[in-house]
C-alpha positions in Angstrom: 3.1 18.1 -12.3 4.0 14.8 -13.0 1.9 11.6 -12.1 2.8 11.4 -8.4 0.4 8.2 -7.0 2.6 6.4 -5.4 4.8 8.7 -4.4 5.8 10.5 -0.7 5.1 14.3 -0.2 7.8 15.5 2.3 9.0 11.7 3.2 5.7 11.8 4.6 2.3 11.8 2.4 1.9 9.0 0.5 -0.7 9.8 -2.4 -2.3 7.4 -3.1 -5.8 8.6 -5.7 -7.0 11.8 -7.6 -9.7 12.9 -6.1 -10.6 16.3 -7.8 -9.2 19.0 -10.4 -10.7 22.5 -9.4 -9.5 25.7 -10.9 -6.0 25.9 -9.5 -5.2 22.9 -8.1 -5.2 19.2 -8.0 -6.4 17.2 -4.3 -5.4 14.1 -3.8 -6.1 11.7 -0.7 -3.0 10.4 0.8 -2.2 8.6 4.3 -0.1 10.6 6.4 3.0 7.8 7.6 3.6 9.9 11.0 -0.1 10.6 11.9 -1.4 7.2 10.8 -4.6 8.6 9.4 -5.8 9.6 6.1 -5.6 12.8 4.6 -6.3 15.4 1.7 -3.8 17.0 -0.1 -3.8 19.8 -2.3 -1.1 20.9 -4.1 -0.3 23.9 -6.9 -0.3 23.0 -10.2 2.8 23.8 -12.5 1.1 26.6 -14.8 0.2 28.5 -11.3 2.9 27.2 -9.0 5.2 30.3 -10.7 2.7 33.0 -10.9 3.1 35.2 -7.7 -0.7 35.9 -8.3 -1.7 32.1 -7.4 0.9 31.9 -4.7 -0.9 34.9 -2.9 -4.1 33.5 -3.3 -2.7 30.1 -1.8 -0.8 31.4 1.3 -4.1 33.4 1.3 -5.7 30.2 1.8 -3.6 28.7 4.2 -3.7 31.8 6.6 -7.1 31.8 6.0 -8.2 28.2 7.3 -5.3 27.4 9.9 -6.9 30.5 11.7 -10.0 28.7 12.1 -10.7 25.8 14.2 -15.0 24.8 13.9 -16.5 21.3 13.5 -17.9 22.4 10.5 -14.9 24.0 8.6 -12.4 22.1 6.8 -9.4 21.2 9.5 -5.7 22.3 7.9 -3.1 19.5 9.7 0.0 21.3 7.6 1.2 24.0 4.8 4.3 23.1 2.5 5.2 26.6 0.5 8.9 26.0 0.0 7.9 22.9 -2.1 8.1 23.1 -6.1 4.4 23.1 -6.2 3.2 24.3 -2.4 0.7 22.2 -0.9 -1.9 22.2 2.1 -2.9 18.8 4.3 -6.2 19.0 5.0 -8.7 16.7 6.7 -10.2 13.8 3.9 -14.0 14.9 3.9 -15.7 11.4 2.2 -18.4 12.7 1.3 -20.1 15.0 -1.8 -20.5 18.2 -2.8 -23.8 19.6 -1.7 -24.5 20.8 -5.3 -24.5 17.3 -6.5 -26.4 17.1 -3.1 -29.1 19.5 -4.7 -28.7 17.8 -7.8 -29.7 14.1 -6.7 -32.5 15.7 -4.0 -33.8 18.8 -5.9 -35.8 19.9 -4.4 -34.1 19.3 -0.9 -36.9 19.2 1.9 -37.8 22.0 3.9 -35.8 21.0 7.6 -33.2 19.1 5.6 -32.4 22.6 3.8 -32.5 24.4 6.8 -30.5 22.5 8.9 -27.8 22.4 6.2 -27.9 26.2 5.7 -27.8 26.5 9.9 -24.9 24.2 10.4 -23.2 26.3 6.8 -23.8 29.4 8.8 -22.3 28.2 12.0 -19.1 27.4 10.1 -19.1 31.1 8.6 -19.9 32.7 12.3 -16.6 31.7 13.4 -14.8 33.0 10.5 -16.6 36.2 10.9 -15.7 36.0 14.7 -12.0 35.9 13.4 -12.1 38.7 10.8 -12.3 36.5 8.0 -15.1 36.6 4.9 -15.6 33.9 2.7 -16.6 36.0 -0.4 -16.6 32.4 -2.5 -19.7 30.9 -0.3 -21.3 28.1 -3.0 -22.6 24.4 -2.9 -19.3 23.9 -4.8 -17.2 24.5 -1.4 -19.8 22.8 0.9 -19.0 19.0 1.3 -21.4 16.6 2.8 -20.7 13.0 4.4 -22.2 10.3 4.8 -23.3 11.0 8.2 -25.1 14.1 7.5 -22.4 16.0 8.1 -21.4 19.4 6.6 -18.2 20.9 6.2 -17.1 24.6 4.3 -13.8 24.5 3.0 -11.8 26.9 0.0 -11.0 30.1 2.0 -8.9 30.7 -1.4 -10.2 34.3 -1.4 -10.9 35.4 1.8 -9.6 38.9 2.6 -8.6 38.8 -1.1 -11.4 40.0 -2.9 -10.9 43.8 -3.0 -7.6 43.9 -4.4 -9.0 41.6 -7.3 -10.2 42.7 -10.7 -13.8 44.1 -10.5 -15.1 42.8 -13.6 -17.6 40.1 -13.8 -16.3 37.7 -16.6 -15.5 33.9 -18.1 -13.6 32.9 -15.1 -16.4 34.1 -12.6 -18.9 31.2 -14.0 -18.4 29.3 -10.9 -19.4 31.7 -8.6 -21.7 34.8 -10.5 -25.1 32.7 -9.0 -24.4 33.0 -5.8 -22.4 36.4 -5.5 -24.0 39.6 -3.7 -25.2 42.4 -5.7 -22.4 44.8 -3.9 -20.0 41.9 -5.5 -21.2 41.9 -8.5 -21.1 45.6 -8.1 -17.0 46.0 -7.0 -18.2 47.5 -4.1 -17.2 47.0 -0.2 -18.1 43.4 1.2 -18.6 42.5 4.8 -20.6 39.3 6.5 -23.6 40.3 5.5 -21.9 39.1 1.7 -21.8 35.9 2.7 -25.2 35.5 4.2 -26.5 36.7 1.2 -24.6 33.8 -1.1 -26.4 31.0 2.2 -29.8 32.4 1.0 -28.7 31.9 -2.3 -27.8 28.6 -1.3 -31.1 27.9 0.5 -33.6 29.2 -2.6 -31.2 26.3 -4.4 -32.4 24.1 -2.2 -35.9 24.5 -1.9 -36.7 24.8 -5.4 -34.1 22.8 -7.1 -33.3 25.9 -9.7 -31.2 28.9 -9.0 -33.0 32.2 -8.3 -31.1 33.8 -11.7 -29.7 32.4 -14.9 -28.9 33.6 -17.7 -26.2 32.7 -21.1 -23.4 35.2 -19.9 -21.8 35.8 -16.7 -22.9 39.2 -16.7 -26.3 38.7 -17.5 -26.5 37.0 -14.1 -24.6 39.3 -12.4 -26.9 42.4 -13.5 -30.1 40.1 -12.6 -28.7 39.7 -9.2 -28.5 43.7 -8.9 -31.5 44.6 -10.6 -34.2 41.9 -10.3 -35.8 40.2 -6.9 -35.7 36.6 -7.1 -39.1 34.8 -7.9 -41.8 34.2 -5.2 -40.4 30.4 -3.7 -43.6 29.1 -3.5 -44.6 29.9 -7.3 -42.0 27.3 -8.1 -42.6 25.2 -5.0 -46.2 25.7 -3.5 -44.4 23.4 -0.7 -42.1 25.2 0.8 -43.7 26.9 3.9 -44.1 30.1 4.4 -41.7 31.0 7.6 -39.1 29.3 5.4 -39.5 31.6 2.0 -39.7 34.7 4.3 -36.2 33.6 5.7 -34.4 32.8 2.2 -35.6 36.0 0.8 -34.6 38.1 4.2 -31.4 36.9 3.8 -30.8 37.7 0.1 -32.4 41.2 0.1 -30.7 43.6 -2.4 -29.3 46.3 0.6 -27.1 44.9 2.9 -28.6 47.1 5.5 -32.0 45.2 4.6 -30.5 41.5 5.2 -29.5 39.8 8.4 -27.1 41.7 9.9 -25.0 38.8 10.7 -25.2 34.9 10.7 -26.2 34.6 14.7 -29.4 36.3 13.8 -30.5 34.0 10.8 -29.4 30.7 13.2 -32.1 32.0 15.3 -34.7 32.8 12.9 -34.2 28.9 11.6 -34.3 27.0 15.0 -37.7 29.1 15.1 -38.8 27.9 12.1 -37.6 24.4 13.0 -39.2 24.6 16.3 -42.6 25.4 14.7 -42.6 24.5 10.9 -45.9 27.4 11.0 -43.7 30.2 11.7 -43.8 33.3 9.8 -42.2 36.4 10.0 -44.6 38.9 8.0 -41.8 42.2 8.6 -39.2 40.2 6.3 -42.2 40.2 3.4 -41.9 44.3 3.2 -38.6 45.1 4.4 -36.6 44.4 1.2 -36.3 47.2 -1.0 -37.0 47.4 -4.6 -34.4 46.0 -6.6 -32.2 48.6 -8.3 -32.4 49.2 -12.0 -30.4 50.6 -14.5 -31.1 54.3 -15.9 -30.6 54.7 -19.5 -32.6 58.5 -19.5 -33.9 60.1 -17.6 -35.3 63.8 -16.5 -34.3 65.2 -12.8 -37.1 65.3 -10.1 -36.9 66.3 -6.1 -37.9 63.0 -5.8 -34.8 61.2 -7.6 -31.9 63.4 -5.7 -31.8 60.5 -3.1 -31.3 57.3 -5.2 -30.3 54.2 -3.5 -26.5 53.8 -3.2 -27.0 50.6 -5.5 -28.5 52.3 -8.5 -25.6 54.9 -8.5 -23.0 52.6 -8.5 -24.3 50.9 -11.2 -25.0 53.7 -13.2 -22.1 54.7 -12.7 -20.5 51.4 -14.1 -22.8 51.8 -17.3 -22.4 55.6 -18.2 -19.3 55.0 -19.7 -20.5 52.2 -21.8 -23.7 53.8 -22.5 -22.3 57.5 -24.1 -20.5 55.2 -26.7 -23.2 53.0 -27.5 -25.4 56.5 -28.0 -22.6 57.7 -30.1 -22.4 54.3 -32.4 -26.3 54.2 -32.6 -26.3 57.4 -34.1 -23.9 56.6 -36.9 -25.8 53.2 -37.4 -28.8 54.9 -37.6 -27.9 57.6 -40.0 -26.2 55.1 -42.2 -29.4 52.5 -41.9 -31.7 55.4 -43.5 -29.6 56.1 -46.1 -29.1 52.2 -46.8 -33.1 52.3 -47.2 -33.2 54.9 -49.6 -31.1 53.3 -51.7 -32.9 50.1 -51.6 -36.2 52.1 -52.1 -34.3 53.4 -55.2 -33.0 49.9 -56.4 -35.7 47.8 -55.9 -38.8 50.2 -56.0 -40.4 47.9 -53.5 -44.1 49.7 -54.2 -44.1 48.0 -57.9 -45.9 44.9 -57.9 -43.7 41.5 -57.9 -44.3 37.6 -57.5 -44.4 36.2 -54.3 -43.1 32.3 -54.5 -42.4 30.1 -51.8 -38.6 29.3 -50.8 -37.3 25.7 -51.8 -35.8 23.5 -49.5 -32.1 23.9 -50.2 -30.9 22.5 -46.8 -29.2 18.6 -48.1 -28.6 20.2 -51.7 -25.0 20.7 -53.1 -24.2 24.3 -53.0 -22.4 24.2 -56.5 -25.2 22.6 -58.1 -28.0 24.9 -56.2 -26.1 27.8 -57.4 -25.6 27.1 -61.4 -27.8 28.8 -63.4 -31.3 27.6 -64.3 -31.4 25.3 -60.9 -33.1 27.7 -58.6 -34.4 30.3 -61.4 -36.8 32.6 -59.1 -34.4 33.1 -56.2 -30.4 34.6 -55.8 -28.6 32.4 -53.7 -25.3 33.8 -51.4 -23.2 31.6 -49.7 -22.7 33.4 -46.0 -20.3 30.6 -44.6 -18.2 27.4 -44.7 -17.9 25.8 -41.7 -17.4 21.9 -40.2 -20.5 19.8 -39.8 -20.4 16.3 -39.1 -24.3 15.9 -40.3 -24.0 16.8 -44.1 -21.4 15.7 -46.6 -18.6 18.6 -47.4 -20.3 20.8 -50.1 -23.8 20.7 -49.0 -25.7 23.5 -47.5 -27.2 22.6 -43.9 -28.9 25.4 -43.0 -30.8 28.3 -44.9 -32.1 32.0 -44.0 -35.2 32.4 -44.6 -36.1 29.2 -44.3 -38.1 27.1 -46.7 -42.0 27.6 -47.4 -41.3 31.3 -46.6 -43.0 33.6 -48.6 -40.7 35.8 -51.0 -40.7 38.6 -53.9 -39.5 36.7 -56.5 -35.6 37.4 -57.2 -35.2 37.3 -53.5 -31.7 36.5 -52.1 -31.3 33.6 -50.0 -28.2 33.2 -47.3 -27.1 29.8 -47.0 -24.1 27.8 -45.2 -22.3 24.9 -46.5 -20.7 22.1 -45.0 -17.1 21.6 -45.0 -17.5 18.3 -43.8 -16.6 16.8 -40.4 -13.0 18.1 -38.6 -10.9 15.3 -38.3 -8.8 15.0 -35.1 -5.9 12.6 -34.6 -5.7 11.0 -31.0 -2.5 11.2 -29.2 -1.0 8.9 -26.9 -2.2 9.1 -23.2 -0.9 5.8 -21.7 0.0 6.2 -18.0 -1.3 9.8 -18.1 -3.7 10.4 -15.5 -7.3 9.6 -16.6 -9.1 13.6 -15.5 -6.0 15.5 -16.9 -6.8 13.4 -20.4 -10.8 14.1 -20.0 -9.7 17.9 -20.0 -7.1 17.2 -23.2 -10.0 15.3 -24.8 -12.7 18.0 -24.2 -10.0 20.3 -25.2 -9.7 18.5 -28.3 -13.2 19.1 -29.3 -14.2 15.2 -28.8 -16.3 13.5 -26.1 -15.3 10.9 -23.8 -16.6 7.8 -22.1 -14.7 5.9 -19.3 -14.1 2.0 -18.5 -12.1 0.7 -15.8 -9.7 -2.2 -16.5 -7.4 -4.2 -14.0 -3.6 -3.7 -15.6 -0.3 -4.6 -14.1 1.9 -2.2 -15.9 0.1 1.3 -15.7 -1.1 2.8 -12.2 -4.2 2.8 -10.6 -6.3 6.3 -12.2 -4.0 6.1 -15.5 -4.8 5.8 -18.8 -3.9 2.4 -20.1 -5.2 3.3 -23.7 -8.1 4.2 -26.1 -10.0 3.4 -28.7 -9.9 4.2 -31.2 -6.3 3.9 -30.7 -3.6 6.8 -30.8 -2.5 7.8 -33.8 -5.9 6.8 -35.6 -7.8 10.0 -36.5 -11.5 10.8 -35.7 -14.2 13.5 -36.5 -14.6 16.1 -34.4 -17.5 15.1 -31.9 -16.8 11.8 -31.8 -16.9 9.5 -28.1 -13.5 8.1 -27.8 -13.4 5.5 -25.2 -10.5 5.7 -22.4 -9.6 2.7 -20.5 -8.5 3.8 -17.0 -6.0 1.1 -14.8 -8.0 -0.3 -11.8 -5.0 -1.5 -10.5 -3.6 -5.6 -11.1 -5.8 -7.7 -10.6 -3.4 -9.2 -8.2 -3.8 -10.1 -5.0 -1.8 -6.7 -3.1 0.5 -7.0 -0.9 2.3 -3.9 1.1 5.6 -2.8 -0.1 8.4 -4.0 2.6 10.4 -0.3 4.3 13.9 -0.8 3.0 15.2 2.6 3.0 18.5 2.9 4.5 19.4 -1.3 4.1 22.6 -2.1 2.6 22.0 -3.1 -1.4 22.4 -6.9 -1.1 19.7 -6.9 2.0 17.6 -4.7 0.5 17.2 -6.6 -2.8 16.6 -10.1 -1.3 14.2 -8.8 1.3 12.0 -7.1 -1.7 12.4 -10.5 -3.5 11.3 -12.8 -0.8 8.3 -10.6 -0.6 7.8 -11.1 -4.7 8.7 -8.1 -5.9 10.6 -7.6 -8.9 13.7 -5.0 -8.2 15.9 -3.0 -10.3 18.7 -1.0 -9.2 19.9 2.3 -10.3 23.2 4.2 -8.6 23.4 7.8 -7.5 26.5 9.8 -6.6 26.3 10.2 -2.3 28.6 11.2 0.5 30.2 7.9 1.6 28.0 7.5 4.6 25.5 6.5 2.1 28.0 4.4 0.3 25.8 1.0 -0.5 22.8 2.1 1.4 19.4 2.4 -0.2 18.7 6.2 -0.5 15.1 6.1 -2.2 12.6 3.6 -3.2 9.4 3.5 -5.4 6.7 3.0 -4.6 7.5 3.8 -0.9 6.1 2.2 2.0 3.4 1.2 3.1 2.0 1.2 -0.2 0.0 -2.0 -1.8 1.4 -3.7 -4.8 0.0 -6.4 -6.7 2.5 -9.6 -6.2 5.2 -9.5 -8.8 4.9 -5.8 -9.4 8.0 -3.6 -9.9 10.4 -1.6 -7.2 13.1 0.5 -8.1 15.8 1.0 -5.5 18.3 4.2 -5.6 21.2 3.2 -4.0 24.4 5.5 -2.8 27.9 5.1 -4.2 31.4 7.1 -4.1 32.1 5.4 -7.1 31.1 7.3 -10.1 31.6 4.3 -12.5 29.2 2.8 -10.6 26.6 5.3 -11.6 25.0 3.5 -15.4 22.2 1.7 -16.6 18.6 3.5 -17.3 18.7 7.4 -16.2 15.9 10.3 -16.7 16.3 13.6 -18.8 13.9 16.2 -18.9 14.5 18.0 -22.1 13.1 21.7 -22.6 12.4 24.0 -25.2 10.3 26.1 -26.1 7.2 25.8 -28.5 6.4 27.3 -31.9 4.4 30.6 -32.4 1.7 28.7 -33.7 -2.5 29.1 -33.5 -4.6 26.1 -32.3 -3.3 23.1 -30.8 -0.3 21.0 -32.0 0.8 17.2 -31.2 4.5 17.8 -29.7 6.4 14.2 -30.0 9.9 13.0 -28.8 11.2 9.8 -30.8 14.3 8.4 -29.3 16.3 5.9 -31.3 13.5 5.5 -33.8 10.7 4.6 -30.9 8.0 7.5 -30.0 8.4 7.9 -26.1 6.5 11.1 -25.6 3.5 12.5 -27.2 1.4 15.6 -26.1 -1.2 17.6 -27.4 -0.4 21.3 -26.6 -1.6 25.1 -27.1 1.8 26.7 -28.6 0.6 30.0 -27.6 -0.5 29.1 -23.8 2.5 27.2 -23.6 5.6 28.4 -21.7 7.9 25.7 -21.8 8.1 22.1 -23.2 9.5 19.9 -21.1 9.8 15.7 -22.3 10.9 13.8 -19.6 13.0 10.9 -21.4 14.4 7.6 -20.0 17.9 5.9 -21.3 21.5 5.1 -21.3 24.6 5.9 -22.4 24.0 8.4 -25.8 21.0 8.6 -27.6 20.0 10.5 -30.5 16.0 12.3 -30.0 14.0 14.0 -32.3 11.3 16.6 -30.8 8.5 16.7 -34.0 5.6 19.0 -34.2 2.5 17.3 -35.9 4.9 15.1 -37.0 7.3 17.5 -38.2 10.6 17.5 -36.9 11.5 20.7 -34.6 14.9 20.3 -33.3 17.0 17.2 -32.6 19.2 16.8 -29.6 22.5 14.5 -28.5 21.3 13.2 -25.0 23.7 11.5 -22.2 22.0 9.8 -19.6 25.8 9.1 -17.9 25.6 12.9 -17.0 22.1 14.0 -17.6 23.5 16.5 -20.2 22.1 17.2 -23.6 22.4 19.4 -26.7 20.8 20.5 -29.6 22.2 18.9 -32.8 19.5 20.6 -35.3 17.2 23.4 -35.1 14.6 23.8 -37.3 12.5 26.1 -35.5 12.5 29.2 -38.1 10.6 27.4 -40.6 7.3 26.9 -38.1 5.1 29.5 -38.1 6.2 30.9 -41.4 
């Protein structure tokens, strides 16, 4: 998707600023030209806008929310599926997540938390009224204003869920914390799901931590099966007791054991918040004890009736489980016999000197390894590997460490540096600034933003870096990117001249102080002369002097020269890692991209001329294939194709 600011959605959104990147599409806020009001927008990217998979899950959406009509729910003004990349208008929410909520607040107070987690479960009644569950309930999709309000939006899953994978992995990070244990467990969800993830939600709140993490996905996803969260008042002695009793009602392991639906935990809050010295003593014994996995076990009459929980996940480990049995065996067997021999080789019983390990962590590897430097010890070298804190050829880290006690003619493991990975920075001018954080990131290197006014690049663009492109960097490093505020300019709004005859058009932009170029596009000849498109569109504000291009109709095609676009495609190498993909026309780079080869689809360089050109398309610098481009017809072919040699 290219950078669209500026542009109208439908002859009718005008986007005007990025506002966030989640997992399958971008949101922009726009002003709606017919409504007169501001808007949110959120459109498919490109890599999903083709996957059928992504497309269900959006009309998903769409259905989803236009069903639902709640003060506290995301409003849907229109859905756009015929477009390239479909897109939902949705109401603009100014505001913040409430996870950075919980983050700036932690721990959030006890009638704050609760009156969020009521007005959250209002929302979700009426979607349970209507047959819809949210299966995706987190702070992540709960927006808060300025005015206290609260709003639940991304239905992308509802009624979805069960014909999705069951497996808990990488792409569930998002979500696993807040997820039921009959989610976690692929089993049947209902509304009870949902209030589960709100007491989730609340326990966030109070406490300021989540009731399970752990390093893995599925790590938290078994502790949210197995394990009952911690006592709320062990990590918060304030949180009152009515309040605890609710949050751990709601997230009890059996669905049968929670509130049976949102209208009854409403009630149970306005309680609490009626009378802050509430309690509710049959919540503290109705939740049952938390399923646990059964590696072995012997039958018993008292085990034929386990709970539903435990069986299904049994059932999800037995598999696993006979094969790990299986391997252990054979790694047992062959661990004995690897002892014997040892017992044979080193005769461990006979007396030997212990010595302390050096310090070999800063030492050159060739030189500790020579003979006569390190005379009472063996050393092995287990592994080469980039690090930016020690010179290439020194070893950074040892096993066991140094001061250890050791028999003498002991083997040591150490790892040596290769030295820091060096990265070369692409260009990112006018790219926008959170699709180049991602590239950067991607990159292995750190970045740190800083706004600058500009009168060339567009507001939320990179205008450049530093260090600069083509410089190279260690891996690690903070590379600064300098992101267009705009002109410094006073703005002014962009005159409506669609449909004006050329000469009108043109002298009306120019007595406003814009600068105007023309370009000519083959029409039926009641468009002869008459401006067919214009960019930026109005009403947006431009600083004075800034640029307008005009597209104007003609029957004539020898009208139709000067500068034209060309969007040349190919496909990428079958290379490993990242490459830098370049396009130099006429001896000038005009595109530059870092890209995964093997994630990669399609490479498409949008390029910008007249008449015939000559363009190179280079990989890491290396010329690909070379192509004959005319910009008169917006045809092009490949001259040169060097495309066998990568890869080899």
């Amino acid at each position: 998707m290219e950078n669209i600011l500026g542009t109208k959605l439908g002859d009718r959104y005008l986007i005007e600023e990025l506002v966030g990147v989640g997992g399958m599409c971008n949101v922009y806020r726009a002003f709606d030209a017919e409504a007169l009001r501001t808007v949110a927008v959120k459109i498919l990217r490109d890599e999903y806008a083709a996957d059928e998979e992504y497309l269900r899950r959006f009309r998903n959406e769409s259905r989803a929310i236009n069903a639902l009509s709640h003060p506290n729910i995301v409003k849907i003004y229109d859905v756009v599926l015929d477009a390239p990349n479909p897109y939902l208008v949705m109401e603009y929410v100014s505001g913040i997540t409430l996870k950075e909520y919980i983050e700036r607040k932690k721990p959030v107070p006890g009638r704050t938390a609760a009156n969020i987690a009521g007005l959250v479960l209002t929302a979700l009644q009426c979607a349970h009224e209507n047959g819809i569950v949210h299966r995706d309930v987190k702070p992540q999709n709960i927006m808060v204003t300025e005015k206290g309000e609260v709003k639940v939006m991304d239905f992308g899953i509802a009624r979805f869920a069960m014909s999705q994978s069951r497996t808990i992995d990488g792409n569930a990070i998002g979500s696993v914390h807040y997820i039921s244990p009959e989610q976690a467990l692929g089993g049947a969800v209902d509304q009870r799901t949902d209030i589960y993830s709100v007491g989730v939600i609340l326990f966030e709140m109070l406490c300021g931590k989540l009731p399970f993490d752990a390093e893995s996905p599925i790590s938290v996803a078994l502790q949210q099966v197995e394990q009952n969260p911690k006592a709320l008042r062990s990590l918060n002695p304030n949180v009152p007791v009515g309040l605890e009793q609710i949050t751990l009602h709601a997230m009890a392991k059996d669905p049968d054991c929670r509130y049976q639906n949102c209208g009854e935990m409403i009630s149970d809050l306005r309680r609490w918040l009626a009378d802050p010295k509430t309690t509710f003593p049959a919540y503290a014994v109705k939740q049952k004890k938390a399923a646990v996995p059964v590696f072995s076990e012997k039958k018993s009459g008292g085990e034929k009736n386990r709970d539903p929980l435990r069986k299904r996940l049994q059932s999800r480990l037995t598999t696993p489980l006979s094969k790990l049995f299986a391997v252990t065996c054979g790694v047992l067997a062959a661990s004995i016999l690897f002892v014997l021999v040892m017992f044979q080789i080193y005769q461990p019983f006979k007396s030997v000197e212990d010595i302390p390990l050096p310090n070999l962590v800063g030492v050159d590897f060739t030189a500790a390894s020579s003979n006569g430097a390190y005379p009472g010890i063996k050393i092995k070298l287990e592994s080469e590997d980039y690090n930016a804190d020690y010179d290439e050829g020194q070893i950074y880290r040892q096993s066991p460490n140094a001061g250890t006690s050791v028999k003498k003619g002991s083997t040591v493991q150490v790892w040596v540096s290769a030295g820091s990975k060096m990265v070369t920075i692409p260009t990112f001018t006018n790219q926008e600034a959170t699709a180049v954080y991602a590239k950067l990131v991607g990159m292995g290197l750190k970045y740190s933003p800083s706004e600058i006014p500009s009168d060339t690049v567009a507001e939320g663009s990179v205008v450049r870096t530093s260090p600069d492109a083509g410089q190279t960097v260690a891996a690690g490093s903070t590379v600064v990117v300098y992101v267009s505020t705009g002109s410094d300019k006073e703005k002014v709004q962009v005159p409506e001249v669609l449909g004006y005859p050329e000469e009108t058009a043109v002298q009306t932009l120019r007595d406003a102080q814009f600068e105007v170029t023309v370009t000519y596009q083959l029409t039926d000849y009641q468009y002869d002369g008459l401006v067919v498109s214009q960019t930026p569109a109005s009403p947006s504000m431009v600083p004075i002097g800034g640029k307008v291009t005009l597209v104007v109709g003609t029957v004539d095609n020898a009208n139709v020269n000067g500068e034209a676009t060309v969007t040349l495609q190919t496909t990428p190498p079958d290379l490993p890692g990242t490459v830098n993909v370049t396009a130099v026309l006429n001896g000038e780079t005009v595109y530059s991209e870092v890209i995964e080869p093997r994630n990669t689809r399609l490479i498409s360089i949008p390029l910008q001329g007249s008449g015939i050109c000559m363009v190179d398309v280079r990989i890491d610098g290396v010329v690909y294939k070379s192509a004959s481009v005319d910009f008169t017809t917006g045809q092009y072919y490949w001259t040169a194709d060097y495309s066998a040699s990568f890869g080899e």
